[in-house]
C-alpha positions in Angstrom: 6.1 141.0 -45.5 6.7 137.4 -44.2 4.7 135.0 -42.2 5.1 133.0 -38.6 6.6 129.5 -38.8 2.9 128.8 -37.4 1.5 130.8 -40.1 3.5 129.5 -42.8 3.1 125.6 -41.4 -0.7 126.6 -41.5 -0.3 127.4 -45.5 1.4 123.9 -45.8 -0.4 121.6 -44.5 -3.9 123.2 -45.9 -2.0 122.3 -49.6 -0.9 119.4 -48.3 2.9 120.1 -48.4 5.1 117.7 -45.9 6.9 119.5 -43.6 10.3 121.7 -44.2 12.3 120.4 -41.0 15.1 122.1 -40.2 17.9 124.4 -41.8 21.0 123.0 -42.7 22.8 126.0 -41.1 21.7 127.7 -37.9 23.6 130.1 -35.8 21.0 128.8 -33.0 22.5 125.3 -32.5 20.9 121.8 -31.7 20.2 119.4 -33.9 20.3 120.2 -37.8 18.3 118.5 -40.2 20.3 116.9 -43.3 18.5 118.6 -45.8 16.7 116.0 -47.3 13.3 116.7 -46.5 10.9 120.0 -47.3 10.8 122.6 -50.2 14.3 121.8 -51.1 12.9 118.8 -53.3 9.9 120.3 -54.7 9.7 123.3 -57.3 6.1 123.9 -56.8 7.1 123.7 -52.9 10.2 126.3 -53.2 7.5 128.5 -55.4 4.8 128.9 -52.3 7.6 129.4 -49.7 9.0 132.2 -52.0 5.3 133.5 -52.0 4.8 133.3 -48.1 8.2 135.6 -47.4 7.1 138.3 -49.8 3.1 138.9 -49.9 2.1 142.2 -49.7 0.2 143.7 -46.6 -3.6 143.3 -48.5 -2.5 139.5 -49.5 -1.3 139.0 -45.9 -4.6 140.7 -44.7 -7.0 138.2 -47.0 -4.5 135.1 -45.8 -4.8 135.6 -42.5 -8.1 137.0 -41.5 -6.4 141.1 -40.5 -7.9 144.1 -40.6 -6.0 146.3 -43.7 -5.5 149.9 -44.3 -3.7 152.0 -46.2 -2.7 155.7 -47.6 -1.4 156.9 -50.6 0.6 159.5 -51.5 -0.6 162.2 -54.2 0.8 165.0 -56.2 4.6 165.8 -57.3 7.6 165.5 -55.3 7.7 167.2 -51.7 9.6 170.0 -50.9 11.9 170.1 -48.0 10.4 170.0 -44.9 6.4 168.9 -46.4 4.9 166.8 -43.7 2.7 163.8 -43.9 0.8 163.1 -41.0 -1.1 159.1 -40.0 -3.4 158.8 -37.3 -4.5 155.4 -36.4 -7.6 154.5 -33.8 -10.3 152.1 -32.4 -10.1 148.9 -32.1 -7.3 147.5 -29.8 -5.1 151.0 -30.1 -6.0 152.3 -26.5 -5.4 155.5 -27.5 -5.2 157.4 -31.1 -1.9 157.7 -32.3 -0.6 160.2 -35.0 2.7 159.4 -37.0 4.3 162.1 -38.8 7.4 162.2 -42.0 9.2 165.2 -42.6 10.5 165.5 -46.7 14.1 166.3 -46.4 16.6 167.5 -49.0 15.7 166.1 -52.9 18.5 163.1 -53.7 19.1 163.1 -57.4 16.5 160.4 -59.1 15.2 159.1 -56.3 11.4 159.4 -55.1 10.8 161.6 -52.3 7.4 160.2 -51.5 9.0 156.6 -51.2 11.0 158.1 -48.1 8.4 159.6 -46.4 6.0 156.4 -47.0 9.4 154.5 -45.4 9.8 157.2 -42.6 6.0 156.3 -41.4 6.9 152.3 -41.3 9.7 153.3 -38.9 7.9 155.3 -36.9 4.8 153.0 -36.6 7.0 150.1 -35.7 8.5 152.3 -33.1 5.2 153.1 -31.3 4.9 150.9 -28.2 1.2 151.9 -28.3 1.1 150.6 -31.7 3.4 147.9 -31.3 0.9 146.6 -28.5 -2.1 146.5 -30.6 -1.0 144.4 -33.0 -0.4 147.6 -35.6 2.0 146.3 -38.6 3.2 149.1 -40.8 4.7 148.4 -43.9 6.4 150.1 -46.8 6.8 147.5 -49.4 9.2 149.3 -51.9 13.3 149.2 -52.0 13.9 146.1 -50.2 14.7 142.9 -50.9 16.2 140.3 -54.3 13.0 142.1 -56.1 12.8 145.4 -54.6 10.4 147.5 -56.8 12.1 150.0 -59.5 8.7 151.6 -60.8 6.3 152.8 -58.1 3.2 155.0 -59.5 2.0 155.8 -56.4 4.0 155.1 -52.8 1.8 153.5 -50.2 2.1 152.4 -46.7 -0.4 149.8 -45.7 -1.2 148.7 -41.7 -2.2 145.4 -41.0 -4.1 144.5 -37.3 -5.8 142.0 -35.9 -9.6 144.2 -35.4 -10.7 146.8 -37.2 -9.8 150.0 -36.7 -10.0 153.5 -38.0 -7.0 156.0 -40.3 -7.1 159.5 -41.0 -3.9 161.5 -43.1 -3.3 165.1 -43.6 -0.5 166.8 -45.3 1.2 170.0 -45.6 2.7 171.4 -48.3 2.6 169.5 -52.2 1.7 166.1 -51.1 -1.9 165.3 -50.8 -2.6 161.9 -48.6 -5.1 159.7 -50.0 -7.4 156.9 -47.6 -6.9 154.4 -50.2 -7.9 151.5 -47.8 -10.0 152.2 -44.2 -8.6 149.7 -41.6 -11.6 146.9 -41.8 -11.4 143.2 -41.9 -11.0 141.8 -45.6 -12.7 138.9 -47.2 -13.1 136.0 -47.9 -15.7 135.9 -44.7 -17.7 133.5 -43.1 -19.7 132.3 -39.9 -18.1 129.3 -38.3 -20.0 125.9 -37.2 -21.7 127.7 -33.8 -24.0 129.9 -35.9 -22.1 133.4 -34.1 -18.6 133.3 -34.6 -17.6 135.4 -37.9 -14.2 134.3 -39.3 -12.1 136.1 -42.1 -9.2 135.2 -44.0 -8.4 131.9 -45.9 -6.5 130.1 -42.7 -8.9 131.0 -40.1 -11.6 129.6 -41.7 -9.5 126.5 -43.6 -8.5 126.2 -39.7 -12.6 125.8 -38.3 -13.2 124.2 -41.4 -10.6 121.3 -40.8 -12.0 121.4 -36.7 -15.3 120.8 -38.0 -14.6 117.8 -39.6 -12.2 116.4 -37.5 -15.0 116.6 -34.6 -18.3 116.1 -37.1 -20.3 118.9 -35.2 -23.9 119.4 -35.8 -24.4 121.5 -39.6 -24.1 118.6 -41.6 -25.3 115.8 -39.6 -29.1 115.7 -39.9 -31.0 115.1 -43.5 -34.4 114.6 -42.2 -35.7 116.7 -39.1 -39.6 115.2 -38.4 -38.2 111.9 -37.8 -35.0 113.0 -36.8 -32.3 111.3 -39.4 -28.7 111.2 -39.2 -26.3 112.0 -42.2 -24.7 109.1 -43.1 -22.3 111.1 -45.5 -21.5 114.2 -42.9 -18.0 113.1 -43.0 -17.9 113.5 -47.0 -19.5 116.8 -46.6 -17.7 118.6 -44.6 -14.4 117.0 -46.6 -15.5 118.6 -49.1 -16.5 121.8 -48.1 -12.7 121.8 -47.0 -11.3 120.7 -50.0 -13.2 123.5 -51.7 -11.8 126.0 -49.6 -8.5 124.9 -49.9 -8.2 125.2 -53.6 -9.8 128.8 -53.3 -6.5 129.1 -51.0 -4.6 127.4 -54.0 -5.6 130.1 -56.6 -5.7 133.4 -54.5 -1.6 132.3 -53.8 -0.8 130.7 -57.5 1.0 127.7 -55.8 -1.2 124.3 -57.0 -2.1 121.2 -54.1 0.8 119.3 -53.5 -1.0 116.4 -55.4 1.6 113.8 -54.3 -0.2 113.4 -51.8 -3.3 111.8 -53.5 -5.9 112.4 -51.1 -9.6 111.5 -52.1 -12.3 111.6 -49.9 -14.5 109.3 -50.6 -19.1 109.9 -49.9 -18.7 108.7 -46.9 -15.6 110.8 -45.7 -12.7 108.4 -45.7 -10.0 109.0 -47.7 -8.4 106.4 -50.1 -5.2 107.0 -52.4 -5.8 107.5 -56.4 
């Protein structure tokens, strides 16, 4: 899978990555950018775009704050004409929606299950039901520079923006497993108003990084009798960021960009190490 340019400029700037600019070839037109600037003069920078065009639907899910879930496919090979069946509903679907695959003829070494799996991604991306909740269906084997040569058991994950519910049935040798239920991954927390629950890393780096920028009320009280302000709400919240943002650092395996040489100080201002 592979993220927005919003998305991905998200991702960057949390890490504190400068920005990419643009290609030095587009079949678009206007003005090019000279390739000077962006990943092309950073290996850890190259590394975490590499990572952003190829997570898989779960890591997209926990990045992004989407609802995940999945079926597996069990048992031997299908015989022609085995069906798999996927019904999605709830949440923003208006309507339940069933997608079925069809096992046709055996190709010699190849693994039958994988074609279904891929059959179900096509037809899921050609639902305009589905298409207009959000629904993201994805078969992450066979494509691609590092398409996958070794599959124990084929998958097909849906990503959505709410939760929602799944259901599979099969006939003939292929049993379909609910390996994941459709619900909203963590990390999870409740944003600044006391209401609002947020998931995924960039939703809440997002609040997180409003918070500070407009010192809202959590942080900026230490004694309540005698009402006292915080004199170090600024530091606080920067940190509370700054934590986050390294949790985003390890779940993707790309470090801060520590040219940048941030460091808040107590008091929330940053100075340069």
């Amino acid at each position: 899978m592979a993220l927005t340019t919003a998305q991905k400029s998200d991702c960057r700037r949390h890490l504190k990555y400068p920005v990419v600019g643009l290609i030095k070839t587009s079949t678009a037109g206007g003005s090019l950018a000279s390739g000077a600037a962006g990943y092309r003069f950073f290996q850890a920078y190259g590394f975490l775009e590499y990572k952003l065009n190829n997570l898989n639907p779960d890591e997209e899910a926990r990045l992004l704050g989407l609802a995940y879930a999945a079926i597996a496919l069990l048992g031997p090979q299908p015989n022609p004409g085995d069906t798999v069946s996927v019904t999605l509903s709830g949440g923003p679907i208006s309507s339940p929606q069933t997608l079925t695959a069809t096992a046709g003829a055996p190709a010699p070494g190849a693994d039958m299950r994988i074609n279904l799996v891929n059959a179900l991604a096509a037809a899921c991306a050609a639902n305009t039901v589905l298409q207009a909740a959000g629904i993201l269906g994805v078969s992450p084997y066979g494509a691609g520079p590092y398409s996958q040569n070794a599959v124990a058991i084929p998958e097909i994950s849906f990503n959505c923006p709410q939760a929602f519910s799944i259901s599979a049935s099969g006939v003939g040798l292929n049993v379909p497993q609910v390996t994941a239920t459709g619900a909203l991954l963590p990390p999870t927390t409740t944003a600044a108003d006391g209401t609002t629950v947020l998931y995924g890393y960039i939703p809440i780096l997002n609040s997180l990084e409003g918070d500070y920028y407009g010192t809202s009320q959590n942080l900026d009280t230490i004694k309540a009798d005698v009402w006292t302000g915080r004199n170090n709400e600024l530091g606080q919240r920067r940190a509370l960021y700054e934590n986050l943002v390294q949790l985003l650092s390890d779940f993707l395996g790309t470090p801060i960009n520590r040219q940048a040489k941030q460091r808040p100080t107590r008091t929330g201002a940053v100075r340069f190490a």
